[in-house]
PDB file with one MODEL, atoms N, CA, C and O in Angstrom:
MODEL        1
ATOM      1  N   UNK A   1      -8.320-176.026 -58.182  1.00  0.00           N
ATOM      2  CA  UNK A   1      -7.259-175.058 -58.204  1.00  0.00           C
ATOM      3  C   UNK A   1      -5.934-175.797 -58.083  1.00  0.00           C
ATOM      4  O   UNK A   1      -5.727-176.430 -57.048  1.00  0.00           O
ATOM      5  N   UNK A   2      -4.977-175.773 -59.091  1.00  0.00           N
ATOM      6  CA  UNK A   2      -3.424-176.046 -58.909  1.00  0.00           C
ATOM      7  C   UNK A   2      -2.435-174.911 -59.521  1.00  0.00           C
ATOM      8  O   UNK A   2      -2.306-174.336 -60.602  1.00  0.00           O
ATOM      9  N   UNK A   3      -1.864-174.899 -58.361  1.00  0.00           N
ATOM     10  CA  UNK A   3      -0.205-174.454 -58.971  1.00  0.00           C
ATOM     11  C   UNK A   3       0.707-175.582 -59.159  1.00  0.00           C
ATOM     12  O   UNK A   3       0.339-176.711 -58.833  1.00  0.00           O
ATOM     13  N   UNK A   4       2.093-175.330 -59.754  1.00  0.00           N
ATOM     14  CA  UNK A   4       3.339-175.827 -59.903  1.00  0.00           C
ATOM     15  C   UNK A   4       3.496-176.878 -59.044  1.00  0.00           C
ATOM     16  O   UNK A   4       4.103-177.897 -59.374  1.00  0.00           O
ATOM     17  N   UNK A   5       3.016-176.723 -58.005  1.00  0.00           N
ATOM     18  CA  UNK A   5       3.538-177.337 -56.580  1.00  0.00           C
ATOM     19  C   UNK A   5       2.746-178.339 -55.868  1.00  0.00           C
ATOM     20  O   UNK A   5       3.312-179.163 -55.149  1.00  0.00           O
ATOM     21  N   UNK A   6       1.168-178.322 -56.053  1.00  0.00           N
ATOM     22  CA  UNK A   6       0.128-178.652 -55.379  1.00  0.00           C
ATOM     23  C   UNK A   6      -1.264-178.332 -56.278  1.00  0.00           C
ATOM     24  O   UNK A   6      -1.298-177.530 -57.212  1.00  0.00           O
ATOM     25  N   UNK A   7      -2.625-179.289 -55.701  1.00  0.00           N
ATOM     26  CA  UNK A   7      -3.483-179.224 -56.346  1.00  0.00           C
ATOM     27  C   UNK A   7      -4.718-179.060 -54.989  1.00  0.00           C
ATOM     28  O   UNK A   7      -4.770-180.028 -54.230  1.00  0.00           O
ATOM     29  N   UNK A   8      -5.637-177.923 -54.711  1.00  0.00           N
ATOM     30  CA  UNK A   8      -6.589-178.523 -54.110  1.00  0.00           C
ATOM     31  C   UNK A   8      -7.916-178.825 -54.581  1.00  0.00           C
ATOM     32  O   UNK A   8      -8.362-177.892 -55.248  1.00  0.00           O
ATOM     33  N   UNK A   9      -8.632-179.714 -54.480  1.00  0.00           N
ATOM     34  CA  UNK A   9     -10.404-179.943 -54.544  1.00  0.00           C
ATOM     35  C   UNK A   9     -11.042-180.103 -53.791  1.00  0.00           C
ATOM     36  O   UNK A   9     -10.420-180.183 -52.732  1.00  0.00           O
ATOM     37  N   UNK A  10     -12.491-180.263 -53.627  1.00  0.00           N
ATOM     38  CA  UNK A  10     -13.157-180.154 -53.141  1.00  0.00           C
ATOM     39  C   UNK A  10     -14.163-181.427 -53.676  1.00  0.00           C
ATOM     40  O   UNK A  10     -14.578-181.347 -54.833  1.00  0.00           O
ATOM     41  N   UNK A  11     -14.500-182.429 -52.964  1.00  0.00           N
ATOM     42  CA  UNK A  11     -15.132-183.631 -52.955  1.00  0.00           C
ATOM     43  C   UNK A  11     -16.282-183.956 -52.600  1.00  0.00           C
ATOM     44  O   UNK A  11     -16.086-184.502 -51.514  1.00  0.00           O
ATOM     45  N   UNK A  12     -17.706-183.988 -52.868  1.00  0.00           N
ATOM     46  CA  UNK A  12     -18.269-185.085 -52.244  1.00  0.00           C
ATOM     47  C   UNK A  12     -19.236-185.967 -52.426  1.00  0.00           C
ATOM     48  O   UNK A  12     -19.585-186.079 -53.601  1.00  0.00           O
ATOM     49  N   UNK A  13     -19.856-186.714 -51.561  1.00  0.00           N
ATOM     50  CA  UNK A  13     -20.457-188.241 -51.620  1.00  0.00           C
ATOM     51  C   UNK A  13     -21.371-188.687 -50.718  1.00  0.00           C
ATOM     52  O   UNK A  13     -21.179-189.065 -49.562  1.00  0.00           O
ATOM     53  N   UNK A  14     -22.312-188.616 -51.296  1.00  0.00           N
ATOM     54  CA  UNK A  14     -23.598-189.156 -51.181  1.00  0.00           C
ATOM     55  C   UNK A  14     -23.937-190.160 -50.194  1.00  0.00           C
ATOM     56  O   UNK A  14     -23.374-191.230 -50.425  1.00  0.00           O
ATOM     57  N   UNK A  15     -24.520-190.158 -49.386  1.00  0.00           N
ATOM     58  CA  UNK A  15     -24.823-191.340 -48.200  1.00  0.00           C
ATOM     59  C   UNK A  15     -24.431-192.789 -48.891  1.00  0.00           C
ATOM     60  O   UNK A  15     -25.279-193.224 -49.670  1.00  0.00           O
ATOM     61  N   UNK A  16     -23.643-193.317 -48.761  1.00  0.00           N
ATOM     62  CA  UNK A  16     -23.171-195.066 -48.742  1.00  0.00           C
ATOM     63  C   UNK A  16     -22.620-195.079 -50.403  1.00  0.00           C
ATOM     64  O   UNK A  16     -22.697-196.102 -51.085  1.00  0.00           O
ATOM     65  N   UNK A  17     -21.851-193.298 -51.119  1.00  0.00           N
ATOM     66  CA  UNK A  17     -21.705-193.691 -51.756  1.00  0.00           C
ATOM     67  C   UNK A  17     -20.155-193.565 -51.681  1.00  0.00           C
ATOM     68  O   UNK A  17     -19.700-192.710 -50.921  1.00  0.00           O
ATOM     69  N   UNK A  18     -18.904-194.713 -52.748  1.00  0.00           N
ATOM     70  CA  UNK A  18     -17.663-195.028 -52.659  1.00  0.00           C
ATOM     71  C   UNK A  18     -17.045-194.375 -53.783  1.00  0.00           C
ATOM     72  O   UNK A  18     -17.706-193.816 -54.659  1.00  0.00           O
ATOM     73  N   UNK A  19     -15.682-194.442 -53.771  1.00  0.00           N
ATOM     74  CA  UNK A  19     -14.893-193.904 -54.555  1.00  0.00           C
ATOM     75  C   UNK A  19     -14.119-195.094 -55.945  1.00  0.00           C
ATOM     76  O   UNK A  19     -13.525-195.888 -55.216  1.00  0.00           O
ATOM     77  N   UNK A  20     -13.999-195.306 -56.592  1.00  0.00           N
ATOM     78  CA  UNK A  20     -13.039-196.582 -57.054  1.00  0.00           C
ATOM     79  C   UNK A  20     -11.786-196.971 -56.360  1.00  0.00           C
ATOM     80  O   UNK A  20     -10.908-196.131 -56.555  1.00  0.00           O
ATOM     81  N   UNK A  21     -11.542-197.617 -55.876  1.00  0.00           N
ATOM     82  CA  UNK A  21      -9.983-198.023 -55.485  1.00  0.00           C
ATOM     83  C   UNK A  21      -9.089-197.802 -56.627  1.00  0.00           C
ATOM     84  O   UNK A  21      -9.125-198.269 -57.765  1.00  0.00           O
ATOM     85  N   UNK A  22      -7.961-196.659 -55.842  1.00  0.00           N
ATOM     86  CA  UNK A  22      -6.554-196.308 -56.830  1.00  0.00           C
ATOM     87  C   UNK A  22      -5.918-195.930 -56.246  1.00  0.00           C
ATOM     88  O   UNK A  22      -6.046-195.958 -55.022  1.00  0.00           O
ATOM     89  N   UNK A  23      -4.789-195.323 -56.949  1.00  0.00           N
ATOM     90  CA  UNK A  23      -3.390-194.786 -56.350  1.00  0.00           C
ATOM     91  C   UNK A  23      -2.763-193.675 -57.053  1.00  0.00           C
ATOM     92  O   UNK A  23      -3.436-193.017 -57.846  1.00  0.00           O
ATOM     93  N   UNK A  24      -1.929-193.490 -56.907  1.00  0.00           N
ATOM     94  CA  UNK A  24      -1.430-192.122 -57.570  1.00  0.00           C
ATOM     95  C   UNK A  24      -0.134-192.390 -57.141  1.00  0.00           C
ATOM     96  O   UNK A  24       0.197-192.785 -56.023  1.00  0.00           O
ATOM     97  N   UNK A  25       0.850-192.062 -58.457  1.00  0.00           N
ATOM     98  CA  UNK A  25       2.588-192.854 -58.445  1.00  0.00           C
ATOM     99  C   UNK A  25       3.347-192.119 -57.787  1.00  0.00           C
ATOM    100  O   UNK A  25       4.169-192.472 -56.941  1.00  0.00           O
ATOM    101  N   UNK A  26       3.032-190.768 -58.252  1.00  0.00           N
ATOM    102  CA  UNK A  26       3.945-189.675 -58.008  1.00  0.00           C
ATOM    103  C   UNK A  26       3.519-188.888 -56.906  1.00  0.00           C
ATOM    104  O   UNK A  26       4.302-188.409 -56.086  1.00  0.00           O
ATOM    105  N   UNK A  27       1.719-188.685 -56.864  1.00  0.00           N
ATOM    106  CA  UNK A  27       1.556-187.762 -55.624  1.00  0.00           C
ATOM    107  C   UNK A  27       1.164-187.848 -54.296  1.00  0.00           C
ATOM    108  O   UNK A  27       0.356-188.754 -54.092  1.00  0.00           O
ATOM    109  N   UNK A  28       1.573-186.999 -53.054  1.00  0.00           N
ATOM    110  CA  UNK A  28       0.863-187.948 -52.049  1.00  0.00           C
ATOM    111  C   UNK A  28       0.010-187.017 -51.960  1.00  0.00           C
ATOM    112  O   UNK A  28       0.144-185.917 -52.498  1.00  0.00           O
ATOM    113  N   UNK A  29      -1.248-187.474 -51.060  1.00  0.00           N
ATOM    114  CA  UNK A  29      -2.677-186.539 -51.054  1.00  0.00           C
ATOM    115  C   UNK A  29      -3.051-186.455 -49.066  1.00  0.00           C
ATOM    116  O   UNK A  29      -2.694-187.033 -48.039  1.00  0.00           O
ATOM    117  N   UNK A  30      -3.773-185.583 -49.400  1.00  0.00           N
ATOM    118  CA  UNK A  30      -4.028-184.865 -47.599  1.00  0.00           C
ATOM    119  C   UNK A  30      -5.727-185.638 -48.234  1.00  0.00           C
ATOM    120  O   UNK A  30      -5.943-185.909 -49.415  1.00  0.00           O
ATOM    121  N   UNK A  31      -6.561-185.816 -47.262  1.00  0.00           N
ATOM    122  CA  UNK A  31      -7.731-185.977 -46.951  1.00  0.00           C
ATOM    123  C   UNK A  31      -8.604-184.908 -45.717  1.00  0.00           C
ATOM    124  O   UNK A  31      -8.720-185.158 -44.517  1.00  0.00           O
ATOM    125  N   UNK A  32      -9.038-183.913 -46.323  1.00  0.00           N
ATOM    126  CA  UNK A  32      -9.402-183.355 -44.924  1.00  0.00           C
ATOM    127  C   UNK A  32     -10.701-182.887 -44.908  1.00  0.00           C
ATOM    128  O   UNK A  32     -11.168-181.886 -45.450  1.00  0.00           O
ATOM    129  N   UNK A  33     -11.357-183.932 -44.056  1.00  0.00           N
ATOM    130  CA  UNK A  33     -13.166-183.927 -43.720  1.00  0.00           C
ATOM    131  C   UNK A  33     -13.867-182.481 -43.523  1.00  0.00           C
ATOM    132  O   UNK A  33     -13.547-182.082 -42.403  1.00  0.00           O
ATOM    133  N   UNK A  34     -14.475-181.796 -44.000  1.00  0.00           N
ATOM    134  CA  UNK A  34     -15.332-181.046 -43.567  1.00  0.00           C
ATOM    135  C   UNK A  34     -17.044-181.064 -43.195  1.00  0.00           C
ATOM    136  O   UNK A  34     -17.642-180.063 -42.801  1.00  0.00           O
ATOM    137  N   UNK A  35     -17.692-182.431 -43.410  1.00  0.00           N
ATOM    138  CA  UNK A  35     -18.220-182.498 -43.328  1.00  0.00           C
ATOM    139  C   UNK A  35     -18.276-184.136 -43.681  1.00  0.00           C
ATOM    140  O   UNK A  35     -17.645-184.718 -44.563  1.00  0.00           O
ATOM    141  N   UNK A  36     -19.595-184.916 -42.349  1.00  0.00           N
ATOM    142  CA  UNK A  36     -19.983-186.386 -42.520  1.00  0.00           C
ATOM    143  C   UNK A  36     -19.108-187.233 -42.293  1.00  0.00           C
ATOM    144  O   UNK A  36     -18.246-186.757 -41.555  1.00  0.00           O
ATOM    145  N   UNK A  37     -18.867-188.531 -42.647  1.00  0.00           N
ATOM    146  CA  UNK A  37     -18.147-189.203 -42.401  1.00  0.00           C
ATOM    147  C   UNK A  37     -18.222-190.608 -42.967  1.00  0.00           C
ATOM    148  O   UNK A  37     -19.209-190.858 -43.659  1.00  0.00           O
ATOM    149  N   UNK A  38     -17.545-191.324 -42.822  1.00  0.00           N
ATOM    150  CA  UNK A  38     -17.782-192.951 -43.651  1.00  0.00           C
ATOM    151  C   UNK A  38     -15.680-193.893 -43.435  1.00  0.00           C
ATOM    152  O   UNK A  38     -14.810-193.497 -42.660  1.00  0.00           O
ATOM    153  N   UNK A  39     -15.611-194.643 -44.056  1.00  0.00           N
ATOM    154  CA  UNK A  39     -14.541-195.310 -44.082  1.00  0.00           C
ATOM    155  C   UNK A  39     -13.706-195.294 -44.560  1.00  0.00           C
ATOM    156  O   UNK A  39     -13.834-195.740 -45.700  1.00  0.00           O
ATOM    157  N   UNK A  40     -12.410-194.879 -44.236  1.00  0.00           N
ATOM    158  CA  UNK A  40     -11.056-194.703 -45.426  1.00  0.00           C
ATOM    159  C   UNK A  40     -10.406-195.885 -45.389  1.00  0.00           C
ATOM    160  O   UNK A  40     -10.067-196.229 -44.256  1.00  0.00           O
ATOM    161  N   UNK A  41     -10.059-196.785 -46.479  1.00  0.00           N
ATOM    162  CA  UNK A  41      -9.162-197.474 -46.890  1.00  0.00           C
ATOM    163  C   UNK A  41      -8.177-197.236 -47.085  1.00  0.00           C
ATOM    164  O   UNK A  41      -8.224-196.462 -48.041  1.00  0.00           O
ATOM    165  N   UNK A  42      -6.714-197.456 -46.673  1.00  0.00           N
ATOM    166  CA  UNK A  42      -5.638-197.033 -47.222  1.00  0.00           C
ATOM    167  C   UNK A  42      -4.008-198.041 -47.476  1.00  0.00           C
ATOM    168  O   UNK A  42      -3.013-197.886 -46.768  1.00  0.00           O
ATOM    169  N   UNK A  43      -4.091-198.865 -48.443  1.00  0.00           N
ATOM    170  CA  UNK A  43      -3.249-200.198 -48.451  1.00  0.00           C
ATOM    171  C   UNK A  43      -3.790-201.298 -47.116  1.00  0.00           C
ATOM    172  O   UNK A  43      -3.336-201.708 -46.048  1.00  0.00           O
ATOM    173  N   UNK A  44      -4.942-201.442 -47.878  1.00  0.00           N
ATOM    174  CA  UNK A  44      -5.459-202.442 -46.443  1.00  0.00           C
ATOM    175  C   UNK A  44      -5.966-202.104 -45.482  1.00  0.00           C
ATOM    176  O   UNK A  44      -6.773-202.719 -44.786  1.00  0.00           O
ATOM    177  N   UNK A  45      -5.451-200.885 -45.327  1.00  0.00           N
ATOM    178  CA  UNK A  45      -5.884-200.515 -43.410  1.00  0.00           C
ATOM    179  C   UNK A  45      -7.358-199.696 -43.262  1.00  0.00           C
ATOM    180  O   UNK A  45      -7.276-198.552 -43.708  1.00  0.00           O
ATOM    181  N   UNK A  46      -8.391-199.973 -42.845  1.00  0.00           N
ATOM    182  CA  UNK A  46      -9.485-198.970 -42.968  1.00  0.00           C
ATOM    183  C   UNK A  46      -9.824-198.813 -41.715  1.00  0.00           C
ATOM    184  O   UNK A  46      -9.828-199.698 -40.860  1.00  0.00           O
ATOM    185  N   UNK A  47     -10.251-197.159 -41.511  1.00  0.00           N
ATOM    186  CA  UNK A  47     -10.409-196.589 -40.470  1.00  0.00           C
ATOM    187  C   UNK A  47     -11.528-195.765 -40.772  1.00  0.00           C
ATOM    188  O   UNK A  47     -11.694-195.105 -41.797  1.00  0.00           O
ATOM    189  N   UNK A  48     -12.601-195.904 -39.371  1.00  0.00           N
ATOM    190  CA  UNK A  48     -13.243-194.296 -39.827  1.00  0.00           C
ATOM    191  C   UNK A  48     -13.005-193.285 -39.628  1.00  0.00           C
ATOM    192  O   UNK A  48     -12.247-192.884 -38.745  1.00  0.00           O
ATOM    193  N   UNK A  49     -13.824-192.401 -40.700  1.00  0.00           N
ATOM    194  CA  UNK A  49     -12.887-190.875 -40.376  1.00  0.00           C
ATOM    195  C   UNK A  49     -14.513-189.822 -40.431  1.00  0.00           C
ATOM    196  O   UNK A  49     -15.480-190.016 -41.169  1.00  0.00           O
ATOM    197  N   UNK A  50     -14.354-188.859 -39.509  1.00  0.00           N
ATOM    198  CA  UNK A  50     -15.338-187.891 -39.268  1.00  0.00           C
ATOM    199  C   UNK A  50     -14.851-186.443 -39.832  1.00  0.00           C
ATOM    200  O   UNK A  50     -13.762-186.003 -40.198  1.00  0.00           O
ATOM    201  N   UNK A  51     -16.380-185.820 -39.716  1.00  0.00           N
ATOM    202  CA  UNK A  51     -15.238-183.831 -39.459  1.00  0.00           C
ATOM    203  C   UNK A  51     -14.076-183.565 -38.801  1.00  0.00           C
ATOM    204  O   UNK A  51     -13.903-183.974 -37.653  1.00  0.00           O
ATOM    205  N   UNK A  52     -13.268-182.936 -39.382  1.00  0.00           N
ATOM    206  CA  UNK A  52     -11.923-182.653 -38.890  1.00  0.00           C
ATOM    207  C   UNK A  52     -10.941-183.485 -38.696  1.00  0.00           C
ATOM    208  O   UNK A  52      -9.959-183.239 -37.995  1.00  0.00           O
ATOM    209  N   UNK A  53     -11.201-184.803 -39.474  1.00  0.00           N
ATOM    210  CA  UNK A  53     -10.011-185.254 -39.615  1.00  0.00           C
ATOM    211  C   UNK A  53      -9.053-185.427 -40.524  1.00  0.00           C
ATOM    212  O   UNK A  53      -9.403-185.016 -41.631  1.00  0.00           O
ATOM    213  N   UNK A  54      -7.975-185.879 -40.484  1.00  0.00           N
ATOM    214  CA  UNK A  54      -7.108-185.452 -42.168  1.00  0.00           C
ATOM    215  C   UNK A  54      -6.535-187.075 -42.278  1.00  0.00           C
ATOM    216  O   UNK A  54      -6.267-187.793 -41.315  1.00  0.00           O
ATOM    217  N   UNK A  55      -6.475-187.276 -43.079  1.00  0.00           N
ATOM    218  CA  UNK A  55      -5.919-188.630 -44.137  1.00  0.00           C
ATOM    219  C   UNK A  55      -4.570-188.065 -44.928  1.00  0.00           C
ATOM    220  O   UNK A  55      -4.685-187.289 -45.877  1.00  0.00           O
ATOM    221  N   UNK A  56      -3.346-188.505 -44.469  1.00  0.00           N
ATOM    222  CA  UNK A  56      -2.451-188.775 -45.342  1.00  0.00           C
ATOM    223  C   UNK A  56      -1.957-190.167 -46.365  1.00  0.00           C
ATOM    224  O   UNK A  56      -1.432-191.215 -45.988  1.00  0.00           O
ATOM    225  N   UNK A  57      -2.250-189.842 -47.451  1.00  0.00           N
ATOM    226  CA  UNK A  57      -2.035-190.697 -48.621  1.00  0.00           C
ATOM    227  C   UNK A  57      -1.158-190.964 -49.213  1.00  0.00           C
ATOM    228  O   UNK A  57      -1.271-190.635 -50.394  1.00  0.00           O
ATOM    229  N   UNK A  58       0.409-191.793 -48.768  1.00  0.00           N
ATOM    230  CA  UNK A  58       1.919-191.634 -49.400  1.00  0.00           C
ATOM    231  C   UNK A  58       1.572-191.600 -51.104  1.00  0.00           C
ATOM    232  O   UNK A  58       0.418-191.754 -51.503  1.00  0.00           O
ATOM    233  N   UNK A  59       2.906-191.342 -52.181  1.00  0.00           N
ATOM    234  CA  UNK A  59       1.950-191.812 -53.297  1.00  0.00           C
ATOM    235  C   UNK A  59       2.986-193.186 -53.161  1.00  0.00           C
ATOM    236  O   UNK A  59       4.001-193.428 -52.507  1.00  0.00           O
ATOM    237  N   UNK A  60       2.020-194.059 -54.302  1.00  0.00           N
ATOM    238  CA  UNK A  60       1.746-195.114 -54.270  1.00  0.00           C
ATOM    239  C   UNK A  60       0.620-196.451 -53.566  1.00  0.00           C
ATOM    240  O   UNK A  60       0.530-197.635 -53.890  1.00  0.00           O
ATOM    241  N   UNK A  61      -0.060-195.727 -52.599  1.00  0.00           N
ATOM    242  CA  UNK A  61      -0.615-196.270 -51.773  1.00  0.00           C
ATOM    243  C   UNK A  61      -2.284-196.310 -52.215  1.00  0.00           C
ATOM    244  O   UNK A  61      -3.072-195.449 -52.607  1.00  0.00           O
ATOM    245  N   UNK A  62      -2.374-197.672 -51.954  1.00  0.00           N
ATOM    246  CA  UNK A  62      -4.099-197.602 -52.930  1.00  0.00           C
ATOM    247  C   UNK A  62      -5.088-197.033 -52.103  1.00  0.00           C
ATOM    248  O   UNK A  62      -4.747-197.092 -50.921  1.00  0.00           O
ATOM    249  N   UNK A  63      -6.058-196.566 -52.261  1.00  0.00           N
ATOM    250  CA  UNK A  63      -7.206-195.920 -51.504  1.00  0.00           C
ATOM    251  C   UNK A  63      -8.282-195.959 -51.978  1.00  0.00           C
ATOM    252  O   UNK A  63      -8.373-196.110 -53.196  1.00  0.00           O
ATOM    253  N   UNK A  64      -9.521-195.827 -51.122  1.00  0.00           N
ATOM    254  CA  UNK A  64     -10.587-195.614 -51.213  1.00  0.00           C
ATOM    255  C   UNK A  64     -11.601-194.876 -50.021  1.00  0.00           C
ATOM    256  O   UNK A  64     -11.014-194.592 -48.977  1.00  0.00           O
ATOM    257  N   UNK A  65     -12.638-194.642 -50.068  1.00  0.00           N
ATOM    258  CA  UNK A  65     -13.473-193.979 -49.176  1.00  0.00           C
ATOM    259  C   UNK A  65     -15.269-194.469 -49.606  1.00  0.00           C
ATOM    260  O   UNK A  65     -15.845-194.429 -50.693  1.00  0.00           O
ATOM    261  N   UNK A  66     -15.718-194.874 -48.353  1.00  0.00           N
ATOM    262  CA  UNK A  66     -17.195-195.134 -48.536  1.00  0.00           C
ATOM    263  C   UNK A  66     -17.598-193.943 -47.130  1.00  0.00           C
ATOM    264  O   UNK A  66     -17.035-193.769 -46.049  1.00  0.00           O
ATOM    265  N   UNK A  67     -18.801-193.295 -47.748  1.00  0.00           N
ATOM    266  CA  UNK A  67     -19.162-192.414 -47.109  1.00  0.00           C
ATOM    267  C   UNK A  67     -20.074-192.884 -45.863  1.00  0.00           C
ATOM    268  O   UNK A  67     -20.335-194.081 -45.983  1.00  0.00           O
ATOM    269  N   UNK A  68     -20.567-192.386 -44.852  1.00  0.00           N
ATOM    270  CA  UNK A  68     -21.619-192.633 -43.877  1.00  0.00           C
ATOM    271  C   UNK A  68     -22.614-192.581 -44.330  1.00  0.00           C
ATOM    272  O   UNK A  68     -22.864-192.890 -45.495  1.00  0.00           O
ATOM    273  N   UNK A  69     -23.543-192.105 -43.365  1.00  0.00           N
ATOM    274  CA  UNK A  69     -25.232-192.114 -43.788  1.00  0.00           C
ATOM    275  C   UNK A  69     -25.756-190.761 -43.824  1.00  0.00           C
ATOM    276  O   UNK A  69     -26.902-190.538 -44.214  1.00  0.00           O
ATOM    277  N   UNK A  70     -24.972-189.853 -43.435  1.00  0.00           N
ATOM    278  CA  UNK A  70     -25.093-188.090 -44.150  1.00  0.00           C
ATOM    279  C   UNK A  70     -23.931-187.894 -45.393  1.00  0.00           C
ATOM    280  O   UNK A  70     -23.629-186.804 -45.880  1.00  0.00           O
ATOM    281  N   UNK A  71     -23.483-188.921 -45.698  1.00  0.00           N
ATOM    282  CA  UNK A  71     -22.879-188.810 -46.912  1.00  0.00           C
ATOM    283  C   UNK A  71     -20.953-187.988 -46.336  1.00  0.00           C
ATOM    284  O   UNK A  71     -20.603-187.974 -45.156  1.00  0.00           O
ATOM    285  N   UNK A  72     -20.217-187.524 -47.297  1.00  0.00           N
ATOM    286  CA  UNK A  72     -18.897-186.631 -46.489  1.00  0.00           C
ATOM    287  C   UNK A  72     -18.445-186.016 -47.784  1.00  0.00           C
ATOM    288  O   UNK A  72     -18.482-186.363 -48.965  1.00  0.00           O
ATOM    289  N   UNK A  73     -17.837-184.578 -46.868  1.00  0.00           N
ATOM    290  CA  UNK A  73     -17.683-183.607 -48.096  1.00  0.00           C
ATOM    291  C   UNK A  73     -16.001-183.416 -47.214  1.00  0.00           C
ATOM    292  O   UNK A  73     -15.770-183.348 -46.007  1.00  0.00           O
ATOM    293  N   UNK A  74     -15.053-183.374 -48.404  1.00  0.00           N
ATOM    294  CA  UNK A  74     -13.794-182.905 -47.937  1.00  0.00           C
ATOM    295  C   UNK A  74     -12.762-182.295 -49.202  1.00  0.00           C
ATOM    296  O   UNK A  74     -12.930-182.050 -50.397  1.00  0.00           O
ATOM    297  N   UNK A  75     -11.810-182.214 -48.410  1.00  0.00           N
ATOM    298  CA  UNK A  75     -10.920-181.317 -49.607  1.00  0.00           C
ATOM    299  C   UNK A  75      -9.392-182.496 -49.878  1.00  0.00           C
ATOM    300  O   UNK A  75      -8.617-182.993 -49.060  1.00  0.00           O
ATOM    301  N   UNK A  76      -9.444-182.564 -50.887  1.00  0.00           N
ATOM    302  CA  UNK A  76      -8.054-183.565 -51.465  1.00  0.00           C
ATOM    303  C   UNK A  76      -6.806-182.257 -51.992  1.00  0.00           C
ATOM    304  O   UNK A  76      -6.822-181.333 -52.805  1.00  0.00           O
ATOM    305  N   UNK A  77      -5.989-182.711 -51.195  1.00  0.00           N
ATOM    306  CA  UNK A  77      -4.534-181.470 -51.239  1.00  0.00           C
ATOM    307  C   UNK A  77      -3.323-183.014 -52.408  1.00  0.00           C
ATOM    308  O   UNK A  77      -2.731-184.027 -52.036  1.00  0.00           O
ATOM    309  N   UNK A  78      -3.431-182.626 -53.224  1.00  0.00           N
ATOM    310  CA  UNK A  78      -2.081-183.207 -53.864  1.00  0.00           C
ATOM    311  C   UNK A  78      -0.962-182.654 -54.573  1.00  0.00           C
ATOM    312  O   UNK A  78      -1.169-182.104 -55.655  1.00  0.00           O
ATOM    313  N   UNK A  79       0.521-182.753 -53.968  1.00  0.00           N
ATOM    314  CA  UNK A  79       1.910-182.587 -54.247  1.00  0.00           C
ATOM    315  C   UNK A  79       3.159-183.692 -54.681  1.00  0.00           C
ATOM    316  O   UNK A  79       3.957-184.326 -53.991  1.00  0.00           O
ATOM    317  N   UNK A  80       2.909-183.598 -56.324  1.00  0.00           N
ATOM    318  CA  UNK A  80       2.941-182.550 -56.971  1.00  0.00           C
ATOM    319  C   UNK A  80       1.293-182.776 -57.532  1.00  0.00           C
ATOM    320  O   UNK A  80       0.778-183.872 -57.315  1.00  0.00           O
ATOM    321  N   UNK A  81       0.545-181.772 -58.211  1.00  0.00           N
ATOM    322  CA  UNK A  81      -0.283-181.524 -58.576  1.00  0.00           C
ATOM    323  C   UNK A  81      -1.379-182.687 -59.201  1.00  0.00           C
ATOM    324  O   UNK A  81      -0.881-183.405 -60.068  1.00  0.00           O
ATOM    325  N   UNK A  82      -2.653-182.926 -58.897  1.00  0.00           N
ATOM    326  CA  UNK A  82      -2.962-184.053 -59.318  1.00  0.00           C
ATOM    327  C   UNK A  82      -3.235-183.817 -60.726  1.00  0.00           C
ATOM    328  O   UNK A  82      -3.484-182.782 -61.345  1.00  0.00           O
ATOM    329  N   UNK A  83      -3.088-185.457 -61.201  1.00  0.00           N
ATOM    330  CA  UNK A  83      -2.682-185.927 -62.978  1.00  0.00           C
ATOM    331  C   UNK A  83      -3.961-186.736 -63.098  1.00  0.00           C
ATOM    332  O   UNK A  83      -4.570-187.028 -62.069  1.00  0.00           O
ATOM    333  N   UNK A  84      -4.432-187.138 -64.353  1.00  0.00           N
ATOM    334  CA  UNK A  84      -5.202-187.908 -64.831  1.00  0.00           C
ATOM    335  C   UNK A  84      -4.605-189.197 -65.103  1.00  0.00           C
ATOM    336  O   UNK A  84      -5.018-190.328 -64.847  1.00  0.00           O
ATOM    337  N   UNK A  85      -3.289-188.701 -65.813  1.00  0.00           N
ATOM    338  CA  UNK A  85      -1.977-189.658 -65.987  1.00  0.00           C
ATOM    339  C   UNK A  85      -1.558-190.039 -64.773  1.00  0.00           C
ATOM    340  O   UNK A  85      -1.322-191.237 -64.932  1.00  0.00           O
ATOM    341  N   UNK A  86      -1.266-189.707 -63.408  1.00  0.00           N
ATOM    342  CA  UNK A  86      -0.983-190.449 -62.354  1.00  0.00           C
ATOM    343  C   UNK A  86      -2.024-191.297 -61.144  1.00  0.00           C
ATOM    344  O   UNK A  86      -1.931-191.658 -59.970  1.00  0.00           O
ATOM    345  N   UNK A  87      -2.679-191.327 -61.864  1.00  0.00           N
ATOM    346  CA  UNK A  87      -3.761-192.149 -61.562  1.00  0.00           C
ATOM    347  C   UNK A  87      -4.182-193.279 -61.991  1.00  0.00           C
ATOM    348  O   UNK A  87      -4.636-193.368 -63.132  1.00  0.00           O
ATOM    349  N   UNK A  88      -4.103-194.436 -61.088  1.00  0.00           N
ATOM    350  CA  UNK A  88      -4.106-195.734 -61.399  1.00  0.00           C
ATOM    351  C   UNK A  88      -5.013-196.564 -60.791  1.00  0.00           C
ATOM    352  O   UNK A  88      -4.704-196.769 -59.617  1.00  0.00           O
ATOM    353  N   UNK A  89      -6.206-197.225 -61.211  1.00  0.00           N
ATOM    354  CA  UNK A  89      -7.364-197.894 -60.551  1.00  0.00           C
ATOM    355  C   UNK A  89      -6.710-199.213 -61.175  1.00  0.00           C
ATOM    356  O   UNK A  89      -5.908-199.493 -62.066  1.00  0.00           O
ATOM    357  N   UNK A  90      -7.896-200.209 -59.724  1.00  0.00           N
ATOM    358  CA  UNK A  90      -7.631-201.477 -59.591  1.00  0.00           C
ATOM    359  C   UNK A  90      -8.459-202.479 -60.645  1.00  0.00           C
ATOM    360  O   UNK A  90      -8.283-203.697 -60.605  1.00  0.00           O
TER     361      UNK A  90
ENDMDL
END
């Protein structure tokens, strides 16, 4: 679902499975766990993250996520709206 303004989805990933490392130029993105857990990367810095926690993603900033061992389901919020075109892997 996006409007004008913002985009949300709905994500998820498989026990030990990862995302590609990228970035996004223009948008920044929310990360917010609803389920499982595993490792967020974010320009270097990796932290784990469980249920209920939220990940802010400036844009420009590279990222990734490897899931735990129940795998993690969450919702990606991006403003302005996520692009195919603003999306940039390593």
């Amino acid at each position: 679902m996006h409007t004008e303004a913002q985009s949300l989805a709905e994500a998820t990933l498989a026990p030990g499975q990862a995302t590609q490392r990228h970035y996004h130029a223009l948008s920044e993105e929310l990360y917010f766990f609803l389920e499982g857990s595993g490792e967020m990367e974010v320009d270097g810095e990796t932290r784990a993250v469980a249920h209920g926690d939220t990940v802010l993603i400036p844009p420009g900033a590279r990222h990734s996520i490897v899931s735990g061992k129940s795998g993690a389901r969450f919702l990606c919020c991006c403003a302005p709206p996520y692009s195919h075109d603003d999306t940039y892997f390593d």
